[in-house]
N, C-alpha and C positions, 0 to 999 in steps of 0.2 A: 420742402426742399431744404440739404443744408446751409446755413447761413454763413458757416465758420465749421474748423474740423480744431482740435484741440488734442493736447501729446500730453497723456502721462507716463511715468515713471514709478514702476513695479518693481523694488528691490527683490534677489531673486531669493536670497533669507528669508522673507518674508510670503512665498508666492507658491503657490503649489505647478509646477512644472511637469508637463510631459508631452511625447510627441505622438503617439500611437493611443490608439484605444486600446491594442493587448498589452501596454506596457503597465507599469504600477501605478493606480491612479487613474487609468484610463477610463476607465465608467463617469471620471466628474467629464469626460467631454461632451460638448456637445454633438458630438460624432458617433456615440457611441449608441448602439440601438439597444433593443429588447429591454428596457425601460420607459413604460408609458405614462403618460399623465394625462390627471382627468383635470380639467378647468371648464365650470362651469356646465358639469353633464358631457363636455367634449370628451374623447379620447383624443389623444394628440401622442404619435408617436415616438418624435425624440424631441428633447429641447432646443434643439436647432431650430426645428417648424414654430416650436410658439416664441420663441427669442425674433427667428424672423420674422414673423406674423404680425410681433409687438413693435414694429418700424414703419407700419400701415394703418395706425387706429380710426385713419375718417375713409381706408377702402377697405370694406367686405369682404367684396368680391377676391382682392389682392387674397386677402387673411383667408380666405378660407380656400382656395387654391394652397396655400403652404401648409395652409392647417391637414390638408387632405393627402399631402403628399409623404410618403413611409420614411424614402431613403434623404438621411440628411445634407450628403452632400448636393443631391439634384435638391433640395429645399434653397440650400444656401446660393447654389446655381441659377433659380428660379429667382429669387429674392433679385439677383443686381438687375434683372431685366425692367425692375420695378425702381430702380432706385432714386430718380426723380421726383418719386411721392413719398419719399422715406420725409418720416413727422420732422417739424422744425427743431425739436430739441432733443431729436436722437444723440447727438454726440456728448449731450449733460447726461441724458437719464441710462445709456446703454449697458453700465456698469452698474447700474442698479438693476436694470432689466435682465439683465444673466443674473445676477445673482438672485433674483425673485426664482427665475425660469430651475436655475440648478437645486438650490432650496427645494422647489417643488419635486423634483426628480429624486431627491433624498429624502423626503418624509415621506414619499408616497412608494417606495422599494428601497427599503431598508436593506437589503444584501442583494443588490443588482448582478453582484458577481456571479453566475448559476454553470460554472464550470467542470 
């Protein structure tokens, strides 16, 4: 459970911005589909499922219901019903865990754009 919630400060010079998955940029969401990733033999549909998945490390069960699930907004939906057992130091490691999670979604589909 969280202990404490913590606010940073993302200059927007410095931040990659966008609001839609069709707009420019869109593919880093994690909303954005037809980009898979494989962790650990898994297939895992978008980075949404294993970002959320990675907020459950001592429930299975939790992770592999999100792990199983295609479309990311019902992931991120599914996710708060659990959010009781989100890990103690979500709020330090979360910004590291997208960025592992989106890393993987770009070395693993190199031109995800397929338009």
């Amino acid at each position: 459970m969280y202990s404490h919630f913590s606010t940073h400060i993302y200059p927007r010079e410095k931040s990659i911005t966008f609001n839609k998955v069709k707009e420019p940029l869109g593919e880093l969401s994690n909303m954005y589909s037809g980009t898979p990733i494989y962790v650990n033999g898994i297939c895992i549909a978008t980075t949404e499922a294993l970002y959320q998945a990675s907020r459950f490390p001592e429930y299975p069960s939790i992770q592999e219901e999100l792990l199983s699930t295609s479309n990311p907004m019902a992931v991120k939906l599914k996710s708060r019903q659990y959010i009781k057992y989100t890990r103690y130091d979500w709020d330090i490691k979360k910004v590291e865990i997208m960025s592992w999670c989106v890393q993987l979604k770009l070395f693993q589909n190199a031109n995800p754009r397929k338009e």
